[in-house]
mmCIF file of the N, C-alpha and C atoms, coordinates in Angstrom:
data_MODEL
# 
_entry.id   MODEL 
# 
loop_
_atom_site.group_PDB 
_atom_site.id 
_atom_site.type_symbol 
_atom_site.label_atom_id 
_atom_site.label_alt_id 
_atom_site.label_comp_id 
_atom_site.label_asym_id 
_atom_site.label_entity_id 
_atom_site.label_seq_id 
_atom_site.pdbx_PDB_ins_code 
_atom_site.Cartn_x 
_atom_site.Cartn_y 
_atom_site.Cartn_z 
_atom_site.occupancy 
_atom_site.B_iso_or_equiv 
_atom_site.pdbx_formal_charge 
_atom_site.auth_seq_id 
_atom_site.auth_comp_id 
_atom_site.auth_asym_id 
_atom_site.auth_atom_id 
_atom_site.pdbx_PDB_model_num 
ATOM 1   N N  . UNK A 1 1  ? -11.291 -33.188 -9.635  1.00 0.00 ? 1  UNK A N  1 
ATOM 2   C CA . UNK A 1 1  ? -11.060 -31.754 -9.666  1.00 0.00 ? 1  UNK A CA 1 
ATOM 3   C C  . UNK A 1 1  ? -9.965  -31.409 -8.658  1.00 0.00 ? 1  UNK A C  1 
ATOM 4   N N  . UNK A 1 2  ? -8.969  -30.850 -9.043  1.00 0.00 ? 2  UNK A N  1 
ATOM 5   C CA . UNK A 1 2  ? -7.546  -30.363 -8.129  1.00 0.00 ? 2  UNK A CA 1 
ATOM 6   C C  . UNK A 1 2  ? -7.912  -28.529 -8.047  1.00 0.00 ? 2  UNK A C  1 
ATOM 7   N N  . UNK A 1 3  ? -7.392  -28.623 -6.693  1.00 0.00 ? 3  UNK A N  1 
ATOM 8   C CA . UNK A 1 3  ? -7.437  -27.297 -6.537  1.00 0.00 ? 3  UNK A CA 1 
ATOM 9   C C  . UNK A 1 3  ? -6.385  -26.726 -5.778  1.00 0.00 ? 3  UNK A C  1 
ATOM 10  N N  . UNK A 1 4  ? -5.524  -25.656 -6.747  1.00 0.00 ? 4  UNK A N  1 
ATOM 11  C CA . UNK A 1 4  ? -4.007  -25.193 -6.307  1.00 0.00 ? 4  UNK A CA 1 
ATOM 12  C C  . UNK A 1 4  ? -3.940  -24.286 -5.122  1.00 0.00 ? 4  UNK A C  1 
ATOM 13  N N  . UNK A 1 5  ? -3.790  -23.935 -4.273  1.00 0.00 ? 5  UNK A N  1 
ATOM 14  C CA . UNK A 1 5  ? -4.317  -23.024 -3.480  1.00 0.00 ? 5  UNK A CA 1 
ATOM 15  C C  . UNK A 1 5  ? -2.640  -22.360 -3.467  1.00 0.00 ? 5  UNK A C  1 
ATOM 16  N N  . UNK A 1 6  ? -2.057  -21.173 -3.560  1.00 0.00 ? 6  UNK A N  1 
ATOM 17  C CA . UNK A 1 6  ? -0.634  -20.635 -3.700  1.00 0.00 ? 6  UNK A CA 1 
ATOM 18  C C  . UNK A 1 6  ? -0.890  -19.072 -2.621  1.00 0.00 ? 6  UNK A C  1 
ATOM 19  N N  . UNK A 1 7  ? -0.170  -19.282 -1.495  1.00 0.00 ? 7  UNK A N  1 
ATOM 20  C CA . UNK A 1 7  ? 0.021   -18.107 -0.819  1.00 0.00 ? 7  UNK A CA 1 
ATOM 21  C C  . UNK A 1 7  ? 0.478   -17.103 -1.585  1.00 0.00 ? 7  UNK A C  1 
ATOM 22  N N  . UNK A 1 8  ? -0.070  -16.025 -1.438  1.00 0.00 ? 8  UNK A N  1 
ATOM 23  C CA . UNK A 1 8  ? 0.674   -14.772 -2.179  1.00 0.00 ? 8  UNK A CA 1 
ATOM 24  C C  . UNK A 1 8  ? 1.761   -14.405 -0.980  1.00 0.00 ? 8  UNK A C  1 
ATOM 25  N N  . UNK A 1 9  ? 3.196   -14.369 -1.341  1.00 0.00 ? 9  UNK A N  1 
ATOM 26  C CA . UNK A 1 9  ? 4.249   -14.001 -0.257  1.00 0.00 ? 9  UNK A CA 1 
ATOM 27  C C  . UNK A 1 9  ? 4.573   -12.686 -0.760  1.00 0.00 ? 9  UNK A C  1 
ATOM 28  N N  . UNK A 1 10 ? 4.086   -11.782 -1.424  1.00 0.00 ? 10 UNK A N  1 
ATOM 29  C CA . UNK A 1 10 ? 5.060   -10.079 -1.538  1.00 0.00 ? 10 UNK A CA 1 
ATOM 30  C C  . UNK A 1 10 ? 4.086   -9.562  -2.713  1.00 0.00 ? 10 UNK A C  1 
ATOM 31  N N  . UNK A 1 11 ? 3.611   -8.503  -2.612  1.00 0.00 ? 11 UNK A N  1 
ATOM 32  C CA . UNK A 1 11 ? 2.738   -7.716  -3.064  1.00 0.00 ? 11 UNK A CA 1 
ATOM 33  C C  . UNK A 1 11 ? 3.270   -5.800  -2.979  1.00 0.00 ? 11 UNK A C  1 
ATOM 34  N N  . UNK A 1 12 ? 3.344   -5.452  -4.048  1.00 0.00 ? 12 UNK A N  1 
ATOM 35  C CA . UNK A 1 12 ? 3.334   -3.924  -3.999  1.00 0.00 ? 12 UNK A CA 1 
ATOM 36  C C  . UNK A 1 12 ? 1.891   -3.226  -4.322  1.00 0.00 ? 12 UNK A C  1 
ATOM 37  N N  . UNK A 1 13 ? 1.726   -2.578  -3.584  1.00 0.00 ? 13 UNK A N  1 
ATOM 38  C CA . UNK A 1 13 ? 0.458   -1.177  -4.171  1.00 0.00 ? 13 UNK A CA 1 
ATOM 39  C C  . UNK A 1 13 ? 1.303   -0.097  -3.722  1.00 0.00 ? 13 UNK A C  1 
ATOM 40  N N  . UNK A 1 14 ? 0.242   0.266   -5.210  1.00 0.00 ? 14 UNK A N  1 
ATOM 41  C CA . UNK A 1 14 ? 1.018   2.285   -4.891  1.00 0.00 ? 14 UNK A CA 1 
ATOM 42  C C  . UNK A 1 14 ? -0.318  3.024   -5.017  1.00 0.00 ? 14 UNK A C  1 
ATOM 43  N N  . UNK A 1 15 ? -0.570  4.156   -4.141  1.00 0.00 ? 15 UNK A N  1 
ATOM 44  C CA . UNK A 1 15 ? -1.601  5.181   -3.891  1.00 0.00 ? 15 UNK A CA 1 
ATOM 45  C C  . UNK A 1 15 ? -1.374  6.408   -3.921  1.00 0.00 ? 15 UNK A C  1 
ATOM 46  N N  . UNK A 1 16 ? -2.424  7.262   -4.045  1.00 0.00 ? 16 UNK A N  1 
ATOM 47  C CA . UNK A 1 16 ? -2.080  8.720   -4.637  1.00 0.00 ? 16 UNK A CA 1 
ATOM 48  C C  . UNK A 1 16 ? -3.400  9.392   -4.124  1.00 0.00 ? 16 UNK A C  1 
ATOM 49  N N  . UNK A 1 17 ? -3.018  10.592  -3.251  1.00 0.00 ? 17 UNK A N  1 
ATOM 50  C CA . UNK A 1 17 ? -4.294  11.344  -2.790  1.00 0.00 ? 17 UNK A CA 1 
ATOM 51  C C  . UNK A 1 17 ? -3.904  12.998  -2.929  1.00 0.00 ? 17 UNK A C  1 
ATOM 52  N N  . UNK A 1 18 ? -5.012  13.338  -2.848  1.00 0.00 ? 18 UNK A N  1 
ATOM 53  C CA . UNK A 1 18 ? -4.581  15.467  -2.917  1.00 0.00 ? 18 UNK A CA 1 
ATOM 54  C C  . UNK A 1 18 ? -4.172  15.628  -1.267  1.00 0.00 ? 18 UNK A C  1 
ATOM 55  N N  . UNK A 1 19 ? -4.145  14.988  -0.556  1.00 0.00 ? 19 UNK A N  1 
ATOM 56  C CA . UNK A 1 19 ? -3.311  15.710  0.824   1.00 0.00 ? 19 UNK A CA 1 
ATOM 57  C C  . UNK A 1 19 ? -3.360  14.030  1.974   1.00 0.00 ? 19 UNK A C  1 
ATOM 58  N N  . UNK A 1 20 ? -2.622  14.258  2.567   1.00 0.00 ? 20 UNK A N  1 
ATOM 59  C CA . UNK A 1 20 ? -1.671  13.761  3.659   1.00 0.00 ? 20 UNK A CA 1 
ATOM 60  C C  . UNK A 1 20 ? -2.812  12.778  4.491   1.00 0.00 ? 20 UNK A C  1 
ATOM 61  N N  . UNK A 1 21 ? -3.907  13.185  4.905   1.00 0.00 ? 21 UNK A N  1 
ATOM 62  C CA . UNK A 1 21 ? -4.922  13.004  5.098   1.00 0.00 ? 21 UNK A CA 1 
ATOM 63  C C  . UNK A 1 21 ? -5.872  11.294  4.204   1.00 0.00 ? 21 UNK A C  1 
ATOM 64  N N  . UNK A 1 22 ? -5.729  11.744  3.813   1.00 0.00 ? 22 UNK A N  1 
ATOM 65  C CA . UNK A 1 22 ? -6.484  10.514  2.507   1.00 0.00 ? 22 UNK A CA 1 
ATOM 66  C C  . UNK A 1 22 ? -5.672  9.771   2.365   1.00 0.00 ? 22 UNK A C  1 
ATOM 67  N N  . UNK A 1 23 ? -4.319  10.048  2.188   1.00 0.00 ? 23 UNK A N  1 
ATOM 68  C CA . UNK A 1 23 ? -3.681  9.062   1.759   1.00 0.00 ? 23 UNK A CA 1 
ATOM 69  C C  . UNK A 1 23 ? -3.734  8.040   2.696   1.00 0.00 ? 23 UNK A C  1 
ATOM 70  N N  . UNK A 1 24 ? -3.121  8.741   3.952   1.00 0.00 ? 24 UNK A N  1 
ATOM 71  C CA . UNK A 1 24 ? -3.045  7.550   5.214   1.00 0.00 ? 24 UNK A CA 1 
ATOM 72  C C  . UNK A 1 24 ? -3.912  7.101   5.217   1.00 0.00 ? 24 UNK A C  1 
ATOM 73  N N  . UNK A 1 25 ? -5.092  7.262   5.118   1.00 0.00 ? 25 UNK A N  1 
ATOM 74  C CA . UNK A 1 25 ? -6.558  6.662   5.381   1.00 0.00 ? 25 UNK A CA 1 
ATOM 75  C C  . UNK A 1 25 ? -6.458  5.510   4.145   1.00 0.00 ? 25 UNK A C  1 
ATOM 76  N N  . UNK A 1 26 ? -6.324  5.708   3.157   1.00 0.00 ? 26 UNK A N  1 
ATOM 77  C CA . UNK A 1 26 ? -6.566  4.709   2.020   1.00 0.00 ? 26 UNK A CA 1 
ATOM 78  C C  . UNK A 1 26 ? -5.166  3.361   2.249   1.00 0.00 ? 26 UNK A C  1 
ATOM 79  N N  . UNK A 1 27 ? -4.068  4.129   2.616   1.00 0.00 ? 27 UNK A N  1 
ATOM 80  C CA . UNK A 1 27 ? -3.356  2.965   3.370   1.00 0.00 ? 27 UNK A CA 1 
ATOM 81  C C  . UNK A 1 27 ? -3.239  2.313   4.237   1.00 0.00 ? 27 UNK A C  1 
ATOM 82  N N  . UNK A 1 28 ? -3.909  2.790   5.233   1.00 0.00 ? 28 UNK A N  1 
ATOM 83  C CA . UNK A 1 28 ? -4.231  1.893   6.787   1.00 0.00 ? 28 UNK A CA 1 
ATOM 84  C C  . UNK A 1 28 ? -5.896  0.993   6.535   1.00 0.00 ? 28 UNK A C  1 
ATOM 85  N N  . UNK A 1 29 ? -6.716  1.315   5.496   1.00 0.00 ? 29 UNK A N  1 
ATOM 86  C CA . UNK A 1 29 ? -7.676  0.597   4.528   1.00 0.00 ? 29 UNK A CA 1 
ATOM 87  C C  . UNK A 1 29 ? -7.242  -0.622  4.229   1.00 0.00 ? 29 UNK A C  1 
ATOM 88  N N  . UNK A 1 30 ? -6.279  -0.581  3.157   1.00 0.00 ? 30 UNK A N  1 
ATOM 89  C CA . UNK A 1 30 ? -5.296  -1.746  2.581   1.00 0.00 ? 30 UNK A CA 1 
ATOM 90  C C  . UNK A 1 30 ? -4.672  -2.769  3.489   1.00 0.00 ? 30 UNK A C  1 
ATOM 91  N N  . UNK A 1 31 ? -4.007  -2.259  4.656   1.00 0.00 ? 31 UNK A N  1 
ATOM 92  C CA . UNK A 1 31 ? -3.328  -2.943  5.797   1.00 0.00 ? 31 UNK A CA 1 
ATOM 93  C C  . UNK A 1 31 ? -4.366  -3.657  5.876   1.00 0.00 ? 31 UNK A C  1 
ATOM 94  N N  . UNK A 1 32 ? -5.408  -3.260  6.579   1.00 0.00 ? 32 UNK A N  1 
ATOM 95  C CA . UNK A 1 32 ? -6.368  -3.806  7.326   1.00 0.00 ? 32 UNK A CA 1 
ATOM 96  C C  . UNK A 1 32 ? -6.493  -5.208  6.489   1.00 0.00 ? 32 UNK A C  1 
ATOM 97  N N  . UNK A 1 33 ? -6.741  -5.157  4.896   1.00 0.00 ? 33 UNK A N  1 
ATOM 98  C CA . UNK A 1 33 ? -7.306  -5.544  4.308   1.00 0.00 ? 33 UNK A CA 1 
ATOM 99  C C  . UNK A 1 33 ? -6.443  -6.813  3.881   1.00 0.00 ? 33 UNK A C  1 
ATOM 100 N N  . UNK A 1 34 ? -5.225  -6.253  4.009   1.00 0.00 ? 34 UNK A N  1 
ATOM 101 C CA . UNK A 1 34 ? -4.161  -7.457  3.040   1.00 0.00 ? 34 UNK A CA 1 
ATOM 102 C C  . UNK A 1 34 ? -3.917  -8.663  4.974   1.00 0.00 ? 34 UNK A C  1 
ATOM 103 N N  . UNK A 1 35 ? -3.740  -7.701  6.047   1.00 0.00 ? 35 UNK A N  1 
ATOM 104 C CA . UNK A 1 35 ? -3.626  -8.179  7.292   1.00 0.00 ? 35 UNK A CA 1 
ATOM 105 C C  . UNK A 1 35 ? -4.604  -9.610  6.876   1.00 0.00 ? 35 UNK A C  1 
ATOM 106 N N  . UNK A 1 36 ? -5.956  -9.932  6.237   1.00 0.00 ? 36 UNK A N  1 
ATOM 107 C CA . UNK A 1 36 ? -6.371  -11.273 6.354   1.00 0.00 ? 36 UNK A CA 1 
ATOM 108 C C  . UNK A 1 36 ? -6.086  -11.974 5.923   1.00 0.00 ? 36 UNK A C  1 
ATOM 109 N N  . UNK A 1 37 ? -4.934  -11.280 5.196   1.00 0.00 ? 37 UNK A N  1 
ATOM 110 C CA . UNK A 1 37 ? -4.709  -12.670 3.888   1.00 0.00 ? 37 UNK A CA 1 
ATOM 111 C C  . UNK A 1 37 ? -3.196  -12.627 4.743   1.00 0.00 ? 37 UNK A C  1 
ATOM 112 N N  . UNK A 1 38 ? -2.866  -12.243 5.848   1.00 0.00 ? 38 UNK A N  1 
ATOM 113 C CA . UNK A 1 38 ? -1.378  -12.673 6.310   1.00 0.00 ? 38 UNK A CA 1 
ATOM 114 C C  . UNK A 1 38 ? -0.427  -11.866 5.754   1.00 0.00 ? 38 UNK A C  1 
ATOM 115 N N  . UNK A 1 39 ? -0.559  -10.591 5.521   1.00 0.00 ? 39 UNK A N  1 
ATOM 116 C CA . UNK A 1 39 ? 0.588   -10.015 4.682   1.00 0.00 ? 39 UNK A CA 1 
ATOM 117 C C  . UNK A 1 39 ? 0.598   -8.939  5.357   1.00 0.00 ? 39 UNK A C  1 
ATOM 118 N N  . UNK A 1 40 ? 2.021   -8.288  5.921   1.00 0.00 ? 40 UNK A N  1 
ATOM 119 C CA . UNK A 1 40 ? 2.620   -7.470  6.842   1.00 0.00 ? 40 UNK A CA 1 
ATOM 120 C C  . UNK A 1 40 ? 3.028   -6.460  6.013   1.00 0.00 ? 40 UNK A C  1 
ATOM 121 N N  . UNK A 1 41 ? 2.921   -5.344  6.583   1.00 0.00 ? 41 UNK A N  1 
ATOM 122 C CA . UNK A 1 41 ? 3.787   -3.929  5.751   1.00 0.00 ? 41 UNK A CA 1 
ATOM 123 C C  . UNK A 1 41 ? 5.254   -4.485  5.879   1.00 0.00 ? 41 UNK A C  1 
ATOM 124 N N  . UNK A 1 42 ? 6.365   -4.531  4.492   1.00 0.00 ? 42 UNK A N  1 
ATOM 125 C CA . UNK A 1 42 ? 7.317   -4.624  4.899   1.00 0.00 ? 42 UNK A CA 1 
ATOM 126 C C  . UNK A 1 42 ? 8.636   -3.366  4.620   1.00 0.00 ? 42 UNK A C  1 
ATOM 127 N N  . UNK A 1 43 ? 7.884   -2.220  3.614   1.00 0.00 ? 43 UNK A N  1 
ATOM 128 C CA . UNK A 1 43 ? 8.384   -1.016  3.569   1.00 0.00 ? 43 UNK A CA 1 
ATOM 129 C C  . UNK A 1 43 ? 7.704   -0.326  3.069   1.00 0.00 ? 43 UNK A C  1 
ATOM 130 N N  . UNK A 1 44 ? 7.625   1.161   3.220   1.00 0.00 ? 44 UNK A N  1 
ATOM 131 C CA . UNK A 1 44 ? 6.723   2.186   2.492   1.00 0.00 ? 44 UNK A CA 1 
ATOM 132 C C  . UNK A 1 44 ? 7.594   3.258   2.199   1.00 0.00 ? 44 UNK A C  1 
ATOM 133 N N  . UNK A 1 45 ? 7.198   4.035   0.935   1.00 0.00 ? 45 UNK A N  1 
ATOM 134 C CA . UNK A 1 45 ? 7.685   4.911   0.454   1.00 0.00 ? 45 UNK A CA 1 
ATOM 135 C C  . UNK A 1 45 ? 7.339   6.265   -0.914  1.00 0.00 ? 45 UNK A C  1 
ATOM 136 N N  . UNK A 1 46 ? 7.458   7.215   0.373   1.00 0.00 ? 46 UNK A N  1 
ATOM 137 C CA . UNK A 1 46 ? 6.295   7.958   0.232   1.00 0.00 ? 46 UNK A CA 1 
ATOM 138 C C  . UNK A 1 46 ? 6.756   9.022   -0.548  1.00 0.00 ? 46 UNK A C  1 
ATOM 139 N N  . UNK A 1 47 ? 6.035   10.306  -1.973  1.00 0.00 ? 47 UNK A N  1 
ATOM 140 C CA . UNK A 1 47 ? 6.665   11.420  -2.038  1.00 0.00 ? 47 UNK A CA 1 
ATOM 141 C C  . UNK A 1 47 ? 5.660   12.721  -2.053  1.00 0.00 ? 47 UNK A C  1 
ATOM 142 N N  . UNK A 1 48 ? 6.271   13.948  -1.826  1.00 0.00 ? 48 UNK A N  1 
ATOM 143 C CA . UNK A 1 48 ? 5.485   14.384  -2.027  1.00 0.00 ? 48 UNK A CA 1 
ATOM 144 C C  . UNK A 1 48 ? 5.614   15.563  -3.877  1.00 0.00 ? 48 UNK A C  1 
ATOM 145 N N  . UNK A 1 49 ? 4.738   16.102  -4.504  1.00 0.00 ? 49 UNK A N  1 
ATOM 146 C CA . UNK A 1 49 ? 4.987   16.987  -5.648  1.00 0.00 ? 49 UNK A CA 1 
ATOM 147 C C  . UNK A 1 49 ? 3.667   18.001  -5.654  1.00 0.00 ? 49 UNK A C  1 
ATOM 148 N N  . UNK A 1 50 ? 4.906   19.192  -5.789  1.00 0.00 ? 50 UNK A N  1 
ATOM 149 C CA . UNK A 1 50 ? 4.076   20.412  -6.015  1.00 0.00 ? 50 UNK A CA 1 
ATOM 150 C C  . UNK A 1 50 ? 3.846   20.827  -7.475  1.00 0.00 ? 50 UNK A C  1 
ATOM 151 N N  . UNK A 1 51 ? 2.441   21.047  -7.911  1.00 0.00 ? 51 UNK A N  1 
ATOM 152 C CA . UNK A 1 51 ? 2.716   21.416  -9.571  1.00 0.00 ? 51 UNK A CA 1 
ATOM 153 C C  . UNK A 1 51 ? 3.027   22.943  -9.510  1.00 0.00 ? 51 UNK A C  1 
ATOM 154 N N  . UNK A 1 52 ? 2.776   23.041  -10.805 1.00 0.00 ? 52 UNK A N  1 
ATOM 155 C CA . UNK A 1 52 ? 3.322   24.768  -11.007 1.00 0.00 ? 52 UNK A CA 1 
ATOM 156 C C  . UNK A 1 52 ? 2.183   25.946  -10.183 1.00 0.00 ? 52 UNK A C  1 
ATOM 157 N N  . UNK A 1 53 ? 1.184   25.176  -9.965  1.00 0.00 ? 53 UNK A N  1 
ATOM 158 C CA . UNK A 1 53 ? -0.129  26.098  -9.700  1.00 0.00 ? 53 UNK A CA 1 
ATOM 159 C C  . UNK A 1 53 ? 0.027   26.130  -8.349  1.00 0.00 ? 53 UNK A C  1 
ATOM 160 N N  . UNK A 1 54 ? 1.210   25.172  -7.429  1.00 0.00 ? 54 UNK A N  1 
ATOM 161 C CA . UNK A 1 54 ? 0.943   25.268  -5.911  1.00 0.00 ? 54 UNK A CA 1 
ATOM 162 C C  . UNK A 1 54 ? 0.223   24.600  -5.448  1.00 0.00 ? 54 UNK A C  1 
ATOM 163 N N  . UNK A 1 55 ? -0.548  23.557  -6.251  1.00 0.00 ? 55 UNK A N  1 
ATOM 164 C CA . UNK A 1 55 ? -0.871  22.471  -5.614  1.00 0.00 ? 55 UNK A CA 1 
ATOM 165 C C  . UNK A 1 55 ? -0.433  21.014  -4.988  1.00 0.00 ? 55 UNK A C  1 
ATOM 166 N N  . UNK A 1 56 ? -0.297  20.473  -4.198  1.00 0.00 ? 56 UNK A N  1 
ATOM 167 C CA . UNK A 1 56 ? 0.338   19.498  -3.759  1.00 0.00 ? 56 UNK A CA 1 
ATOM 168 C C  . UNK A 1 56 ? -0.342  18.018  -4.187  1.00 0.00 ? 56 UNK A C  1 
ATOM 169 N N  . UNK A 1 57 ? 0.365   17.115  -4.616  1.00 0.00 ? 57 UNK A N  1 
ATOM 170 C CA . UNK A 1 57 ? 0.103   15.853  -4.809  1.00 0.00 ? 57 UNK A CA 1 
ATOM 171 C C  . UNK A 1 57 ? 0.649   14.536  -4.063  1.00 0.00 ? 57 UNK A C  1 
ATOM 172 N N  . UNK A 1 58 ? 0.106   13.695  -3.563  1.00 0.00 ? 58 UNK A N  1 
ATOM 173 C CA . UNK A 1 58 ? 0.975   12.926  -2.267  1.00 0.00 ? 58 UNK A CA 1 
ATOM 174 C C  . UNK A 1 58 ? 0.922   11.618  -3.401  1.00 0.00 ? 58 UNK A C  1 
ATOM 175 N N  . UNK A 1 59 ? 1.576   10.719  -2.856  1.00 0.00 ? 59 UNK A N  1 
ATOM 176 C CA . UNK A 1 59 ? 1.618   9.339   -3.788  1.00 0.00 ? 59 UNK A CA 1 
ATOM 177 C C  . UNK A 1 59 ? 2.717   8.125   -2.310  1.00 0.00 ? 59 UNK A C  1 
ATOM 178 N N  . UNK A 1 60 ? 2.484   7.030   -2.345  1.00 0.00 ? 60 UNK A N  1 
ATOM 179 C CA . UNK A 1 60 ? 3.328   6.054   -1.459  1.00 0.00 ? 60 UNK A CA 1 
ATOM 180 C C  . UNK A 1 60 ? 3.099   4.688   -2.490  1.00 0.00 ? 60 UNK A C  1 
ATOM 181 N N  . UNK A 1 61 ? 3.967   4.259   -2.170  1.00 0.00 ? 61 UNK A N  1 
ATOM 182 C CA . UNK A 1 61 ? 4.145   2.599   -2.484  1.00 0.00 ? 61 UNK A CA 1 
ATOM 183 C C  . UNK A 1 61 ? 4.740   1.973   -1.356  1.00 0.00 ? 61 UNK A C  1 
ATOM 184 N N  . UNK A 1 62 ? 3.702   0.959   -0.869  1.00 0.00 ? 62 UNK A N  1 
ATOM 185 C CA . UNK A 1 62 ? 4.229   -0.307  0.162   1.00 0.00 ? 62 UNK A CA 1 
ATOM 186 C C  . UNK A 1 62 ? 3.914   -1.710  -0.324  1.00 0.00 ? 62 UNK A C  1 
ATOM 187 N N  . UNK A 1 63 ? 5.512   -2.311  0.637   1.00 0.00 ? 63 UNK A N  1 
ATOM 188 C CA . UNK A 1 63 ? 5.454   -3.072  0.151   1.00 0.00 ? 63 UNK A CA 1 
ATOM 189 C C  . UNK A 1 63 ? 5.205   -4.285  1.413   1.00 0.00 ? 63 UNK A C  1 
ATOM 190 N N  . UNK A 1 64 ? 4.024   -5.336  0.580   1.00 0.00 ? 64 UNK A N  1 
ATOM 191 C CA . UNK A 1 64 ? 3.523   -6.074  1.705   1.00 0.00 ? 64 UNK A CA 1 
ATOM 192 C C  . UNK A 1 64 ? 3.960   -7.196  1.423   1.00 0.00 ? 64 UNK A C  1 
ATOM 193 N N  . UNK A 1 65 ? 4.671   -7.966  2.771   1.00 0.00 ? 65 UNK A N  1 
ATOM 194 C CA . UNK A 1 65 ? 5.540   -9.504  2.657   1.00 0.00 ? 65 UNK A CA 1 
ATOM 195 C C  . UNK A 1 65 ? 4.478   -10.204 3.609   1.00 0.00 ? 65 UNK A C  1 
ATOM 196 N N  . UNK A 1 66 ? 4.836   -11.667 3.677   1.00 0.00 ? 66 UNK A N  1 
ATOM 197 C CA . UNK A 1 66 ? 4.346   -12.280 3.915   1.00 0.00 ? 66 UNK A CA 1 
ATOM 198 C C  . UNK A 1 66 ? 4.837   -12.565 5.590   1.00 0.00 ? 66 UNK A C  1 
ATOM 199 N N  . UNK A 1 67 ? 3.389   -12.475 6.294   1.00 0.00 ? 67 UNK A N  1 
ATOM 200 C CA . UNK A 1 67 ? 4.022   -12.307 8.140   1.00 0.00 ? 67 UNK A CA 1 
ATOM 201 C C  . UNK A 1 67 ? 4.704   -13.178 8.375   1.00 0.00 ? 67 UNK A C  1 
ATOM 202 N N  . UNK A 1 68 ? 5.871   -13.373 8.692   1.00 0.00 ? 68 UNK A N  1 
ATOM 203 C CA . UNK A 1 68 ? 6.764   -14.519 9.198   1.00 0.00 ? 68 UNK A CA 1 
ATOM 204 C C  . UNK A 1 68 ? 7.908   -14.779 8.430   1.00 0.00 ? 68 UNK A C  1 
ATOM 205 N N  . UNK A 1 69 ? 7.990   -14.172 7.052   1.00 0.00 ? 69 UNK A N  1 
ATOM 206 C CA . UNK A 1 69 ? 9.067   -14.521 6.180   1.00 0.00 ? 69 UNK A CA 1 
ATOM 207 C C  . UNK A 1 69 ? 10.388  -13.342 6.377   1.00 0.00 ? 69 UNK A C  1 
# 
């Protein structure tokens, strides 16, 4: 029995919350989370959109590399 074991080196997630608040929270979650498997924030990018009703919608995509590369 062989067993491949392959570092993941670069990973994107993208997240989406109703305010500013949540979002960070659900992304410093992820850090934490990808941090065991060795993978560093290596850019984020964030927007924000208002609909017609005046409500605000937040959304980011980061992108996580591999620590050392």
């Amino acid at each position: 029995m062989n067993f491949d074991f392959k570092l993941i080196e670069d990973k994107v997630e993208f997240f989406e919350a109703l305010d500013i608040k949540d979002l960070e929270k659900k992304i410093n979650e992820k850090v934490d989370q990808n941090r065991a498997i060795m993978l560093g924030v290596h850019s984020v990018s964030h927007q924000m959109h208002v609909d017609g009703d005046g409500r605000r919608f937040y959304s980011a995509v980061v992108h996580f590399r591999m620590v050392g590369k």
